[in-house]
N, C-alpha and C positions, 0 to 999 in steps of 0.2 A: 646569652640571656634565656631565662625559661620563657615557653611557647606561651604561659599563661601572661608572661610578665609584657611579654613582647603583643600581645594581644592589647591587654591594656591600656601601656603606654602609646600603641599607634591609634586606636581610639580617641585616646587624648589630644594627640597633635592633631589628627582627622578636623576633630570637636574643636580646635582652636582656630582650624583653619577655615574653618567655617564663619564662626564669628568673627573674626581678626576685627573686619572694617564695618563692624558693625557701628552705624549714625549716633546708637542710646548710649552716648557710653559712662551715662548717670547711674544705669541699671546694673547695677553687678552679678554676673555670671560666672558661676561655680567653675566654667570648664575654659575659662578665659584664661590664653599665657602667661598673662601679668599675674594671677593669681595664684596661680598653680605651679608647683614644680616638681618635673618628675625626677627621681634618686637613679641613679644606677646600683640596682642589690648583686651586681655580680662581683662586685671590688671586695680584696680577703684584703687583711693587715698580714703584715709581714710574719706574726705569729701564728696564724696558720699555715704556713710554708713551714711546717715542723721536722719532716726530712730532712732540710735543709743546714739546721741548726744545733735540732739534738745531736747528730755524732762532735760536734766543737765543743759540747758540755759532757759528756760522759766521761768518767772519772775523773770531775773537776766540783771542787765547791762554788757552786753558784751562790753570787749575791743578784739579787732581781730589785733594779728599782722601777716601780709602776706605782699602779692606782688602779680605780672602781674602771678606768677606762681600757685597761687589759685584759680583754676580753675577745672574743673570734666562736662566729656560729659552731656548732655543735655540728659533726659530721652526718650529713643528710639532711639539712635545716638550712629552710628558707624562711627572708624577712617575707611578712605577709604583704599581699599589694597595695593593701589599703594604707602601706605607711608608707608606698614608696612615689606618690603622687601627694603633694600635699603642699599647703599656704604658708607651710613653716610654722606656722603657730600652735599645732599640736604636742603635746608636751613629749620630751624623750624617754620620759617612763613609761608613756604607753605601749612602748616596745615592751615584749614578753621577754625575760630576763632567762626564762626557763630554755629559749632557745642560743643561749649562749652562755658560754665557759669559762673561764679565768685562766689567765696562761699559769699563773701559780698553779692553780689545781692539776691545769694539763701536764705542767713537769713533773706533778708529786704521784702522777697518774704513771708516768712511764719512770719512775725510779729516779728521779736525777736529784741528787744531792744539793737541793737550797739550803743552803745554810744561815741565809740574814735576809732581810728586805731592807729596801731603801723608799723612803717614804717623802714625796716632793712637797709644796704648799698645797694645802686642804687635806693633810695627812694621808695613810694610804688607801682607806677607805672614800677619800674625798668628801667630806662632812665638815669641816673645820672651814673658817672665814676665810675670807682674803686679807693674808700679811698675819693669821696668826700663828701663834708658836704651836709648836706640837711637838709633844714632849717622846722620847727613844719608848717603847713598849714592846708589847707581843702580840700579836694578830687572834683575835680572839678566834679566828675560825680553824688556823692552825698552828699556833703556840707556836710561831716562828718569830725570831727577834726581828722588831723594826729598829732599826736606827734612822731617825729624823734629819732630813737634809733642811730642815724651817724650823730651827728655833732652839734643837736641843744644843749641848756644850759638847762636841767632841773634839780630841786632837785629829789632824789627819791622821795621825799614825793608829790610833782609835777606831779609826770611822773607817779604814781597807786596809784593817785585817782580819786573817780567817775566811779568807775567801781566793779561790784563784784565778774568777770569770765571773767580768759585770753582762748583768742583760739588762738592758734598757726597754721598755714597752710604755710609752706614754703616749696619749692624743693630743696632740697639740691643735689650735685653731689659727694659724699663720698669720698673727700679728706680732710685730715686733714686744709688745710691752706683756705679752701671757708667757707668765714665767718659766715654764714646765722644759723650756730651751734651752733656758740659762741655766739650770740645772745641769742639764745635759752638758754641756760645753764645761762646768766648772767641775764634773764627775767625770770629763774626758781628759780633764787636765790633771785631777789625781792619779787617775790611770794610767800616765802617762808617765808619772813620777815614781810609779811605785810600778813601774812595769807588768801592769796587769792588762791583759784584754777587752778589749771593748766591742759589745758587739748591740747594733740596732734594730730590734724588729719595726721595721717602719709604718707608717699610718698614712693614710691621706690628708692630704690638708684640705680640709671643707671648704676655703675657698682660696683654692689654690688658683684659680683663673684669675685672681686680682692682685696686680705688682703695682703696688700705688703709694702715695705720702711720701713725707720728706724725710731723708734719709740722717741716722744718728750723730750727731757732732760726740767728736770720742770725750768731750768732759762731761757729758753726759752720760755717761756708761755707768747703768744702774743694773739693781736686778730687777728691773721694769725696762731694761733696756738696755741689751749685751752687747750687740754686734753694729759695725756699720752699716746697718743694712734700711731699706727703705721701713715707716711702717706695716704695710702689708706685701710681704716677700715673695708673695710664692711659690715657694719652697716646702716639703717633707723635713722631717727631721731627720732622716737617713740624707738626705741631698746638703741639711744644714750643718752636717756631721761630718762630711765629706769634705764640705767648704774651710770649716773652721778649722779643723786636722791641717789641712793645705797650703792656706791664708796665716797659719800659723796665730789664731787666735783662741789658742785654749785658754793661754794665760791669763788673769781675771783678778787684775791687783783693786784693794779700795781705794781707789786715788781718780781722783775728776780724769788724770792723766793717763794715756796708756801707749804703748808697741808692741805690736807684733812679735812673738816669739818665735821663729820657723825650727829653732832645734828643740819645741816643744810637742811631740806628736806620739798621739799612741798606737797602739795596733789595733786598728778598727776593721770591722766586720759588718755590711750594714745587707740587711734581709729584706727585699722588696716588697713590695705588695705586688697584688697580682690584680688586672684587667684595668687598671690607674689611668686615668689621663691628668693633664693637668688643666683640663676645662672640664671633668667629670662631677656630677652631681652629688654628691656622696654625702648621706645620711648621718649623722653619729649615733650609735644606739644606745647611748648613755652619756648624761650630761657632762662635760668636763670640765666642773668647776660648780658648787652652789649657784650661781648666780649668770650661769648660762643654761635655762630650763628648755629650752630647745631652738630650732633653726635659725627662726627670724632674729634671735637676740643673738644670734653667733655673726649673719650677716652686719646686723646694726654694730658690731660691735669695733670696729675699725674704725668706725665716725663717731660712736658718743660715748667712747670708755675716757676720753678728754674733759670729762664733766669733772672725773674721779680729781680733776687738778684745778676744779673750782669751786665757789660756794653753793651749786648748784645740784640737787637730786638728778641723779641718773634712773633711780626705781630700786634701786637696794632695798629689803626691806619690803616688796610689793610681788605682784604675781609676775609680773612685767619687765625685771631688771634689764638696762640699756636700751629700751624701747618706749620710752618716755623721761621726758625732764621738767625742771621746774622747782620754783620755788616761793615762802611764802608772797614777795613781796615782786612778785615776776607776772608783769604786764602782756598778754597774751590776746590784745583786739585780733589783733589777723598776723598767721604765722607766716615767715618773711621765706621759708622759705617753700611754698607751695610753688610757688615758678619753678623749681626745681626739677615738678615731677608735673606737672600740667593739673586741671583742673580734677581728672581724674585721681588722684592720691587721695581727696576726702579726708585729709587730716583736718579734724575738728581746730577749731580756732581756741576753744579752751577745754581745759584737761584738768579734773583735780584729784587728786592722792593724797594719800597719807603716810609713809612710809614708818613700817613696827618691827618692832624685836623679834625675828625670824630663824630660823634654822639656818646659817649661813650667811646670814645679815644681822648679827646680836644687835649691833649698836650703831644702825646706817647712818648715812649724813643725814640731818631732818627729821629724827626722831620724834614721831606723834607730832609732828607738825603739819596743817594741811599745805599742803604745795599746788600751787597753780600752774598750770605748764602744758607739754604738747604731747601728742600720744605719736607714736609714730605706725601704729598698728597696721593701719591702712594702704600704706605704702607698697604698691603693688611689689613683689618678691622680687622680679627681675628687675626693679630699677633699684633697688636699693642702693647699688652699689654703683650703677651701670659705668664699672671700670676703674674708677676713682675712688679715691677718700674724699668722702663731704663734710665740711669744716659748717654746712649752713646751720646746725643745730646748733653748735655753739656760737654762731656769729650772731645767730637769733633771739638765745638767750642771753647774751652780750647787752644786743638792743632792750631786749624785754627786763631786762634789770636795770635800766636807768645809764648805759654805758660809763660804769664806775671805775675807769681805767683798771691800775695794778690790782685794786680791792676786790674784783674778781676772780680773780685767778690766784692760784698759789704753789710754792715751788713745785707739786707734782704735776704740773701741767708742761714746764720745759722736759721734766723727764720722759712724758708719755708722749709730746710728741717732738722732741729730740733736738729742737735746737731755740734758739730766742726771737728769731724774727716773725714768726708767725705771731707769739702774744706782740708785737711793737706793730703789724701791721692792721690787727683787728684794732687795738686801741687807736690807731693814728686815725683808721678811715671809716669805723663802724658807730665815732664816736659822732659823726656828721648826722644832722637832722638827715632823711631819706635815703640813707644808707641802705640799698638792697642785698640782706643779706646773702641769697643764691649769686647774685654778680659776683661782689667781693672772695663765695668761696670758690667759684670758678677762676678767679682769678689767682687764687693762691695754687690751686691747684697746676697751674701753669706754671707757677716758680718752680715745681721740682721735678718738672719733669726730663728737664737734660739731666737731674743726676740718677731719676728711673732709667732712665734709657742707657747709659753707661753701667748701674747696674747690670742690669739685665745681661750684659753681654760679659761685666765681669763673673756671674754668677753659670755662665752658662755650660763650661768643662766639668762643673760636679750636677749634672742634672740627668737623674734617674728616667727620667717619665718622660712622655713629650708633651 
């Protein structure tokens, strides 16, 4: 770590340990742990480990599927300090763009023969909604063909060939249901049929410290949800690459139904990152997905992307997306799940929005509706998560809607969180006058955690990092 960075960040912990047990703790302070948290700017993506890769590509037509997230600082370029302490709530554009590069450019930079790009959901610039189509084109920046892996019509036989070597570069956020995985695994499995190479430049998983939620029942296997795995895995996509090759899950029929193929495996190649931990802090410097504008809404995003499978706003459509919900007719006197996080959280009892026709939110759920509901703003960074998946937002607004049984929710809610008993035990117990929503989701929270922990130990011969 640089001496200045390293200066800074001990400041900071100095400054927190000062205050920890401070009596006010109504007063909020800028230099407070709960509030602040500090990145680690020494972690590279696998893409900068360029030695490593370019001689596997030279005299080979490269096909590159990424996005606006394949990207690696500029040699001699540091992230500045001031964005590596921070409440999560500062937006990721205000990262300077100027100090980093596109691995496209960097290949076209040393001669390497791309010949196609492959383009995941939100196209490859990442601009387009979630779930729309996006049509095969050409990159307007360097008149390279896209072919569309969301929405356009190719044959496989179409869609690899002319090419003799895939590179993968995506950021993925380590939840089971952000598509950018299943991609992966379903281009692992072409490649495997058409005997082409496969190779991963790997990314961090921003919150790669949290292996939580309950894990996918296979009729459930969407492309909101590929693998058997918990919803928040953490796991790399080099480590989930490694797994699925092995596990013999490339295979990816559309059928509620599926097994394992083990004599389905490609030749995979995966390119580490460098300085990683899997409890490492790590920043993204570019949003990965419209509707993840920076930190806090990447953390919340393991507890309230379950909205997207009710009648319920999430904040699509707002500055705020997965960081607030709510709706017109959604009763918010006292939010149920403040017990949660203690008096300190300061989430307001009521919250109102509007959700509008946005750049990446055309036509959100709630459109020009005002929505009444919860903000989740306040919730100090470090408990967001503290370990778990929080089921209380939804159990909250369950309550706050009148507990309407089935009428709330709708089929994309068993896909996102993977199996049926979670909707049959919110309606059975949350439908009870004095239902506390933090209880109940603590409690659910405890059904899945012997198939966490069997995870964990299944997953643990393909793990890159410690």
């Amino acid at each position: 770590m640089p001496l200045a960075m390293t200066a800074l960040v001990s400041m900071f912990f100095c400054r927190c340990s000062a205050i920890k047990n401070s009596s006010d703790s109504q007063v909020r302070d800028p230099f407070r742990p709960d509030y602040l948290w500090a990145y680690d700017g020494t972690i590279q993506p696998g893409a900068a480990s360029i030695d490593e890769y370019l001689p596997l590509l030279q005299g080979k037509r490269v096909c590159l599927l990424s996005n606006q997230t394949g990207i690696m600082l500029k040699a001699g370029k540091e992230i500045p300090m001031e964005l590596l302490v921070s409440d999560g709530k500062d937006a990721m554009d205000k990262v300077p763009m100027s100090l980093y590069t596109h691995v496209l450019d960097t290949l076209l930079s040393l001669d390497v023969n791309v010949v196609c790009l492959m383009s995941p959901e939100h196209g490859f610039r990442g601009t387009a909604d979630a779930g729309e189509h996006v049509s095969s084109s050409v990159d307007i920046r360097t008149g390279i063909p896209i072919r569309s892996l969301y929405g356009a019509k190719m044959t496989d036989q179409e869609l690899m060939e002319g090419f003799d070597i895939m590179l993968f570069d995506l950021q993925d956020v380590g939840v089971r249901f952000y598509t950018y995985y299943v991609t992966m695994i379903k281009m692992m499995g072409k490649c495997a049929a058409f005997n082409i190479p496969f190779i991963v430049l790997d990314r961090p998983n921003p919150i790669g410290f949290l292996t939580d939620g309950p894990m996918l029942e296979r009729k459930f296997k969407s492309g909101v949800g590929g693998l058997p795995i918990p919803v928040a895995h953490g796991m790399t996509m080099g480590e989930l690459a490694y797994m699925a090759n092995e596990k013999g899950w490339l295979n990816f029929p559309s059928k509620e139904t599926w097994e394992p193929d083990p004599s389905l495996k490609c030749d995979l190649t995966v390119i580490k990152c460098k300085n990683y931990r899997r409890d490492s802090h790590y920043r993204l410097p570019v949003k990965p997905s419209p509707n993840l504008p920076n930190m806090r809404s990447v953390y919340l995003y393991p507890s309230t992307c379950y909205f997207e499978g009710t009648k319920i706003s999430l904040g699509r459509g707002t500055a705020v997306p997965f960081q607030i919900y709510g709706a017109p007719d959604m009763a918010t006197t006292s939010f149920q799940g403040r017990s949660a996080y203690g008096t300190d959280a300061r989430v307001p009892a009521e919250y109102k929005f509007t959700p509008r026709s946005v750049a990446g939110a055309k036509n959100p759920p709630l459109l020009d509706k005002e929505c009444t509901g919860v903000s989740l703003a306040d919730i100090p960074i470090n408990r967001i998560n503290d370990g778990k998946v929080n089921l209380t937002y939804i159990i909250d607004a369950y309550i706050g809607c009148g507990s309407k049984g089935d009428e709330f929710f709708t089929r994309m809610f068993e896909l996102e969180i993977g199996n049926t008993q979670v909707r049959k035990t919110i309606i059975e117990k949350a439908s009870y006058q004095g239902c506390n929503a933090g209880k109940l989701a603590v409690e659910l929270q405890d059904s899945w955690q012997k198939d966490v922990k069997a995870f964990k130990k299944e997953r643990a011969p393909f793990l890159l990092y410690k």
